[in-house]
C-alpha positions as CSV (number, residue, x, y, z in Angstrom):
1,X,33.8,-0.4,36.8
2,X,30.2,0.3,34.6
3,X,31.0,3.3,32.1
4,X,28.0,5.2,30.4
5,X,29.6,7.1,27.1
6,X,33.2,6.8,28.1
7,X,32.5,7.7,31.6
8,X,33.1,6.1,34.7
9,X,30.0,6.3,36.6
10,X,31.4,6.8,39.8
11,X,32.7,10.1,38.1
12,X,29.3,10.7,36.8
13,X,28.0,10.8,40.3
14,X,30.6,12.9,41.3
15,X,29.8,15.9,39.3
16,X,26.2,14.9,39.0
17,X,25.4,13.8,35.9
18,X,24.7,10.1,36.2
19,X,21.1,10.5,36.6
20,X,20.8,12.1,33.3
21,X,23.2,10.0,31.5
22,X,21.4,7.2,32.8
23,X,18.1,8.6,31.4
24,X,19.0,9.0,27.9
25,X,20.2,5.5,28.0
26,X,17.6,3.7,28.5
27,X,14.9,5.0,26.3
28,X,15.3,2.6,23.7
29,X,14.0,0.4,26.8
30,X,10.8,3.2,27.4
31,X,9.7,2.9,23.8
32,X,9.3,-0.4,23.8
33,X,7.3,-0.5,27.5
34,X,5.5,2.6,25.8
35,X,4.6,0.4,23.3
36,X,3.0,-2.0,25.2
37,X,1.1,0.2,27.9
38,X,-1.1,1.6,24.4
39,X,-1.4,-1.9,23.4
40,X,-2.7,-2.6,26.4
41,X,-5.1,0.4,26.8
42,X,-6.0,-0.1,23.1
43,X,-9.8,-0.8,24.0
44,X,-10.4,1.9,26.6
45,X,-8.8,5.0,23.6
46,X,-10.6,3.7,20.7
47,X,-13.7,4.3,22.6
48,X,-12.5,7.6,23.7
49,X,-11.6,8.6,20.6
50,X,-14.6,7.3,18.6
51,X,-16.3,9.4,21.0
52,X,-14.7,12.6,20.3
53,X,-13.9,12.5,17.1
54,X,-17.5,11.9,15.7
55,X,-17.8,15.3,17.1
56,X,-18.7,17.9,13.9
57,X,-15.9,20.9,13.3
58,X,-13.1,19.4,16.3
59,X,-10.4,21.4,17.2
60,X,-8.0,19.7,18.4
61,X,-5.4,21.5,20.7
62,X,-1.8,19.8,21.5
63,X,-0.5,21.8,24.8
64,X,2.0,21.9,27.1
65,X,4.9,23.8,28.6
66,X,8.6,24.0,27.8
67,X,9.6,20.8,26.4
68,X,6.2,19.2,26.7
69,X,4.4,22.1,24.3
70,X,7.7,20.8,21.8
71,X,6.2,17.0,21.9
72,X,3.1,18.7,20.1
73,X,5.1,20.9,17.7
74,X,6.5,18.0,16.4
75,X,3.3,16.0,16.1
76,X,1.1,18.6,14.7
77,X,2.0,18.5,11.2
78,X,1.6,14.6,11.2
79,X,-1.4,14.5,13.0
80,X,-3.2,17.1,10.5
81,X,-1.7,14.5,7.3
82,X,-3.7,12.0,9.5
83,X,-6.5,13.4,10.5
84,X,-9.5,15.4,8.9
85,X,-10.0,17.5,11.6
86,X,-8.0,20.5,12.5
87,X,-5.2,19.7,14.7
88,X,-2.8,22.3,16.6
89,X,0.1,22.6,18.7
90,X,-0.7,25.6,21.5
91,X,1.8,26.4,24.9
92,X,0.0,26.2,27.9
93,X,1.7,29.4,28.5
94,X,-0.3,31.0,26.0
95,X,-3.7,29.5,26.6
96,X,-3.5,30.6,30.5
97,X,-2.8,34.1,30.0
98,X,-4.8,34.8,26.8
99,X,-7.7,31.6,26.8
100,X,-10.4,33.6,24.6
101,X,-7.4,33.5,22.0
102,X,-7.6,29.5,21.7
103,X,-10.9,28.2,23.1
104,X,-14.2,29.0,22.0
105,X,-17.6,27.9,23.7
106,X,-19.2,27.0,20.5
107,X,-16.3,24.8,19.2
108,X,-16.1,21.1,20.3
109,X,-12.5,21.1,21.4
110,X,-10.3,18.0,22.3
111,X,-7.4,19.1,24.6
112,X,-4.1,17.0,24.5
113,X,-2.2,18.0,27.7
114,X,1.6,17.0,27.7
115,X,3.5,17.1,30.8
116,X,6.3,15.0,32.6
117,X,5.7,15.7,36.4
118,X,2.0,17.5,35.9
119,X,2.5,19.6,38.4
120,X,3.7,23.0,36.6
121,X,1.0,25.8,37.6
122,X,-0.2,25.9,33.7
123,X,-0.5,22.0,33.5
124,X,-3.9,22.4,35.5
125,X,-4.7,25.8,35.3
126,X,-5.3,25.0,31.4
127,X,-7.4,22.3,32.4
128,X,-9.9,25.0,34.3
129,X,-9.9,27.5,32.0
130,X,-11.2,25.1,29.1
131,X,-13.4,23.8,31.6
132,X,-14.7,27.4,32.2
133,X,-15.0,28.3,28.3
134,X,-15.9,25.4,26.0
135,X,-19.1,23.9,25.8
136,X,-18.4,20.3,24.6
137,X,-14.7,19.9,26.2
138,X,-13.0,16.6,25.7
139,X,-9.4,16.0,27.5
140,X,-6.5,13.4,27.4
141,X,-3.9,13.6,29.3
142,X,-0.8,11.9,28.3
143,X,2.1,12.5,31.6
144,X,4.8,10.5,33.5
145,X,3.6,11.3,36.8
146,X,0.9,9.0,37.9
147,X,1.1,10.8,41.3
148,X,1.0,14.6,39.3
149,X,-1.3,17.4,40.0
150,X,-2.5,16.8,36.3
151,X,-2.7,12.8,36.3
152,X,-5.1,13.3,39.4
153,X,-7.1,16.0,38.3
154,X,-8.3,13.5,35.1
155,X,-11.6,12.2,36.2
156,X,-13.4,8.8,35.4
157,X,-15.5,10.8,32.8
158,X,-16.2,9.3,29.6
159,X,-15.1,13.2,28.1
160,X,-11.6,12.4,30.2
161,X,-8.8,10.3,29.4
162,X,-5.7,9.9,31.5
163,X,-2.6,7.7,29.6
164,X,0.3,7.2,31.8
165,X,4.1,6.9,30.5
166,X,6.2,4.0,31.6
167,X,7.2,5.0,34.8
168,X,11.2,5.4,34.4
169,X,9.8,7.9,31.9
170,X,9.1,10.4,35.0
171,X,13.2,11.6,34.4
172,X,14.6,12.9,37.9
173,X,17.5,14.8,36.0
174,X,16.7,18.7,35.1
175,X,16.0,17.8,31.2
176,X,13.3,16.3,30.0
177,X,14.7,13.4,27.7
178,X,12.5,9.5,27.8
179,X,9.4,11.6,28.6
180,X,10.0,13.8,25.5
181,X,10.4,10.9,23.1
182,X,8.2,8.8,25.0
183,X,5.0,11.1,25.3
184,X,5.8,11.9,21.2
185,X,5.9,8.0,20.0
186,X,2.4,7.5,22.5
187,X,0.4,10.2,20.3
188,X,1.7,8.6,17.4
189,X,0.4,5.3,18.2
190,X,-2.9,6.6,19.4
191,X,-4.0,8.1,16.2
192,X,-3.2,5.3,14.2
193,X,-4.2,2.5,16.5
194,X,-5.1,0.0,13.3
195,X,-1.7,0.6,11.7
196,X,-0.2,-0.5,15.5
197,X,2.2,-3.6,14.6
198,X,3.9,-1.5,11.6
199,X,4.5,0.7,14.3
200,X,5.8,-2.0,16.6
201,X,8.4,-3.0,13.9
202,X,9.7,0.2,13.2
203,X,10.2,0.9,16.7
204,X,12.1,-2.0,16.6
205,X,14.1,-1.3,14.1
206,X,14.7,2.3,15.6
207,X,15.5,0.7,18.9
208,X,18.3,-1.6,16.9
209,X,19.7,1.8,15.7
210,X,19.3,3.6,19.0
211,X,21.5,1.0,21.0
212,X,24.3,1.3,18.5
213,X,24.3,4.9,18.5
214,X,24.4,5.1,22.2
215,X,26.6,2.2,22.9
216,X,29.3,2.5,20.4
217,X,28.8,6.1,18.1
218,X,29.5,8.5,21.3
219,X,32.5,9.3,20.1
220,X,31.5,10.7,16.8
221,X,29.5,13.6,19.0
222,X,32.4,13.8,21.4
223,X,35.1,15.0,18.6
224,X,32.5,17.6,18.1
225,X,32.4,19.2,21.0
226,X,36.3,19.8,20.8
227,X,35.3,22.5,18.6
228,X,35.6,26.2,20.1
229,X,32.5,27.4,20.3
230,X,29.7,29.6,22.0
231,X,26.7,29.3,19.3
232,X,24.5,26.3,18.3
233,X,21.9,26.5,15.8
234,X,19.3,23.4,15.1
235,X,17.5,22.8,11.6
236,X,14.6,21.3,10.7
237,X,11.8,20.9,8.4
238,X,8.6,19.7,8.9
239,X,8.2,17.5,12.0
240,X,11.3,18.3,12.5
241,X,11.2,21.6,13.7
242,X,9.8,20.6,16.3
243,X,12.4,18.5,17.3
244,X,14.9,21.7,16.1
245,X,13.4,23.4,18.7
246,X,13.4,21.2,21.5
247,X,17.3,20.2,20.5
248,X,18.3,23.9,21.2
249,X,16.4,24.3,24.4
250,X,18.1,20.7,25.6
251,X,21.4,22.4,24.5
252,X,20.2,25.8,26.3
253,X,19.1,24.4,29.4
254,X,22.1,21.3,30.2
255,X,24.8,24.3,29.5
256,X,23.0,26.8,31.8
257,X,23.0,29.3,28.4
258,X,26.4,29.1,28.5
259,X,25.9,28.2,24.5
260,X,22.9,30.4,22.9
261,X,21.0,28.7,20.8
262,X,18.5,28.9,18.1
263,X,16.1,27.1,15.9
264,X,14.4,27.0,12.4
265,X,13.6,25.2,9.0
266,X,16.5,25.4,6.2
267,X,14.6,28.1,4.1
268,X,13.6,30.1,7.6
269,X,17.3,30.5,8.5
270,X,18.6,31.4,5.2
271,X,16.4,34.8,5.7
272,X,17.7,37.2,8.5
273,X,18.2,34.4,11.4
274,X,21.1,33.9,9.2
275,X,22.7,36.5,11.0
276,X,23.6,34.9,14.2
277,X,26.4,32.8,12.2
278,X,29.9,33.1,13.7
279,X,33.3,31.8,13.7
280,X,32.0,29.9,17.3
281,X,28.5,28.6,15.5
282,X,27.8,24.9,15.3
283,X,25.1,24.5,12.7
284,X,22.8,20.7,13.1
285,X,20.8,20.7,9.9
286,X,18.6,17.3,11.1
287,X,18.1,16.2,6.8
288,X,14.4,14.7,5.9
289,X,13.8,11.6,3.9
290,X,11.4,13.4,1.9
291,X,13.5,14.0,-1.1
292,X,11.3,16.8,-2.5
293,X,12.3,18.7,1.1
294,X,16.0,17.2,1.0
295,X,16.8,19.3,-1.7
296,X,15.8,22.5,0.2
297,X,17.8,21.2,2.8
298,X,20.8,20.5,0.4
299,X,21.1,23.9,-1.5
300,X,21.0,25.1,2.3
301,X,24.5,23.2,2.7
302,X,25.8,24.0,-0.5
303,X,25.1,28.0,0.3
304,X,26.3,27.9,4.0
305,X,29.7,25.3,2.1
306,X,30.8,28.9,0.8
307,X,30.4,30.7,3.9
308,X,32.6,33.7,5.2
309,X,34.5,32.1,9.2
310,X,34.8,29.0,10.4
311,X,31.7,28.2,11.7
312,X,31.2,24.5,11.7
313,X,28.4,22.1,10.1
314,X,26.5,18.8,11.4
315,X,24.0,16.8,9.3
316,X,22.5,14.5,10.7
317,X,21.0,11.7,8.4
318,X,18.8,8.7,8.4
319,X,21.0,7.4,5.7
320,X,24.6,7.8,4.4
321,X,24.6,10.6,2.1
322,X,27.8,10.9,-0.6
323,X,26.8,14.4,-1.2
324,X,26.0,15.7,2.1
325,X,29.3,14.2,3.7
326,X,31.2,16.0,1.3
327,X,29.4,19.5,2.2
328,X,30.0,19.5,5.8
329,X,32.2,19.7,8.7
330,X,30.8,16.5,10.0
331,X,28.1,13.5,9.2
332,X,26.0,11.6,11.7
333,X,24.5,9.1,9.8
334,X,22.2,6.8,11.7
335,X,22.1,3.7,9.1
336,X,23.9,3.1,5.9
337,X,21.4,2.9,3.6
338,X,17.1,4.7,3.6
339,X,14.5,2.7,5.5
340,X,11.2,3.7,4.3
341,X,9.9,5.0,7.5
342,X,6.1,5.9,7.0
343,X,7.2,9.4,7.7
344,X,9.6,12.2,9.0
345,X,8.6,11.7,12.5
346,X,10.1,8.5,13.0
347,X,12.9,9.9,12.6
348,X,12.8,11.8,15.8
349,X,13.9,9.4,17.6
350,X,17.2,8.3,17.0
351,X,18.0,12.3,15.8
352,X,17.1,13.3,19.3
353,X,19.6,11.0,20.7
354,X,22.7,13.3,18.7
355,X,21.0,16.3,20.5
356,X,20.8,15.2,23.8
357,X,24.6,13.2,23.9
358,X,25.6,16.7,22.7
359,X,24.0,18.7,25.3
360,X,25.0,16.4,28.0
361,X,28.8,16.4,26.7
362,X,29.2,20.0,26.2
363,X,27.8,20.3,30.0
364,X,30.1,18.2,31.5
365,X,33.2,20.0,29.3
366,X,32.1,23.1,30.9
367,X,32.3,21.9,34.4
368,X,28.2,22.2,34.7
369,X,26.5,19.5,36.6
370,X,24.0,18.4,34.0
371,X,21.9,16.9,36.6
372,X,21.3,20.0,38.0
373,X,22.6,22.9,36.3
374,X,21.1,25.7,37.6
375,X,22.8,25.7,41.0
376,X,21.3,28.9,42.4
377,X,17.9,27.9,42.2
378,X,16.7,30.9,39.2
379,X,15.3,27.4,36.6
380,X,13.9,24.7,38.5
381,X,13.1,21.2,36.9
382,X,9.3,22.0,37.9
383,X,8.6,25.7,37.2
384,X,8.2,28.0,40.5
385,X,6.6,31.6,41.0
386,X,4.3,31.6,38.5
387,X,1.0,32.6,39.9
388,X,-2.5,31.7,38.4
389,X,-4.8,34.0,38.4
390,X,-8.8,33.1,38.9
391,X,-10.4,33.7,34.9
392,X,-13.8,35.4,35.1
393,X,-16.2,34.8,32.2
């Protein structure tokens, strides 16, 4: 009989959670297809992009809602080291209900819409409002859902630029996982298009890394969840709070806030967020490769070493770290020795992977269908209820 982390997948069916074990599986499969779908579109978003970025004073706006605005929080701080103009990451959520915040009609504006199913209520409504308030408007839209409200609302104009996700992407389970990582390594290769086989190979190599972590390094996340507790906290710097943040909502949402959960960079947390620490708090501190950053990082684990409780520590680490091992309660390590990764955001990938293992364990110990674990209907895997109202100039 298949198993899929130790489980038997008939049991996995059972108390519905095969769909989204399945789905964090095989993304080291989506990257690669990712990969090639941007290869192949190469021609058509270079001309795009020439177009739009010739523009003078861009703003660029990365949006989306839920998980999908997090694929932009964790791009924005690469894409502004790339990039001369300004780049930033903006909730759909908050453009819809206060536009004249975020859009100006004088400011050429190139809006990056992230969405698995594009069909939330904001996914389009965003889409009108810009159309409404900016001038020179500019959109791609980057989903999993060639059948979505938003992949159908992208027109054939020259200012419009749909880019579908492979299509196992589209995730059926409750959580967003393949689309996450797959809509974040897509963004990446479209603003450095040139730089595209480097790109290719470390993919690769990430893929390499992802396979053994998900084929033989389950374990190492299982004996963590045989810990007692109730509170999990995510760390990150950089691009890497973005992925902090999207690591505690995964957490949040798979254990139907069973486990609270809360984000921040090292230095944030030491301030008053520190607070939320517990004798049932699991801390991830996901460790850069920047060493300048890593030592932030480091004095965090030395201070938190000496703490008051028995609230338990996780680093997780591109690289096998002497001196964080012997600072915390446990070490996820995803290589043995540094690859020289062009920067922090490759390193999403495979640190995603610890997240999502986690969520999806600690939602099966608690006898949650991680499928579907909002049984009663109140969080739905498409947002419901939420009414858009007509915006008058």
């Amino acid at each position: 009989m298949d198993k899929m982390f130790g489980f038997d997948e008939l049991y996995l069916k059972k108390i519905g959670g095969d769909i989204t074990t399945k789905e964090i599986r095989q993304q080291p499969r989506l990257w690669k297809e990712t990969i090639q779908i941007i290869k192949k579109d190469k021609e058509k978003v270079e001309k795009f992009l020439n177009k739009a970025l010739k523009e003078n004073d861009l703003k660029i706006i990365l949006t989306g809602a839920g998980t999908s605005a997090f694929v932009g929080e964790s791009l924005v701080t690469y894409l502004n080291k790339k990039l001369t103009h300004k780049v930033e990451a903006i909730a759909t959520t908050d453009i819809v209900s206060n536009p004249e915040d975020y859009l100006k009609s004088d400011i050429p504006t190139l809006l990056i819409s992230f969405a698995r199913s594009g069909n939330s209520p904001e996914s389009v409504a965003v889409l009108d409002v810009a159309e409404k308030i900016v001038d020179n408007l500019y959109q791609m839209s980057i989903t999993c859902n060639s059948e979505g409200s938003l992949a159908k609302k992208a027109s054939k104009s020259d200012k419009n630029l749909l880019v579908l996700m492979p299509e196992d992407s589209n995730d059926d389970g409750f959580a967003m996982t393949g689309s996450f990582t797959c809509m974040v390594l897509s963004t990446l290769i479209i603003f450095d298009l040139d730089n595209i086989q480097n790109i290719e190979s470390n993919i690769k190599n990430l893929s390499i890394h992802a396979e053994s972590m998900l084929s033989n390094r389950y374990e190492e996340i299982k004996k963590i969840i045989a810990n007692d507790f109730d509170r999990a906290i995510f760390l990150g710097s950089s691009e890497l709070k973005g992925l902090a943040r999207e690591s505690a909502l995964k957490v949040l949402e798979l254990t139907r806030g069973k486990v609270m959960t809360n984000w921040d960079s090292s230095l944030g947390f030491r301030h008053g967020p520190k607070s939320v620490i517990n004798d049932k708090t699991l801390i991830f501190s996901y460790l850069s490769n920047n060493q300048y950053t890593r030592k932030y990082e480091i004095d965090f684990l030395k201070e938190i070493d000496n703490k008051i409780g028995d609230a338990k520590v996780i680093a997780v680490s591109d690289y096998k770290d002497k001196q964080v091992d012997e600072l915390v309660d446990f070490s996820i390590n995803i290589r043995e020795s540094k690859y020289n990764y062009d920067d922090d955001l490759y390193l999403l990938f495979n640190f995603v992977l610890v997240a999502q293992m986690f969520a999806l364990f600690k939602s099966i110990d608690l006898g949650i269908s991680p499928d579907n674990p909002s049984i009663d209907g109140s969080v739905n895997r498409v947002v419901k209820g939420v009414t858009i109202y007509p915006y008058c100039e």
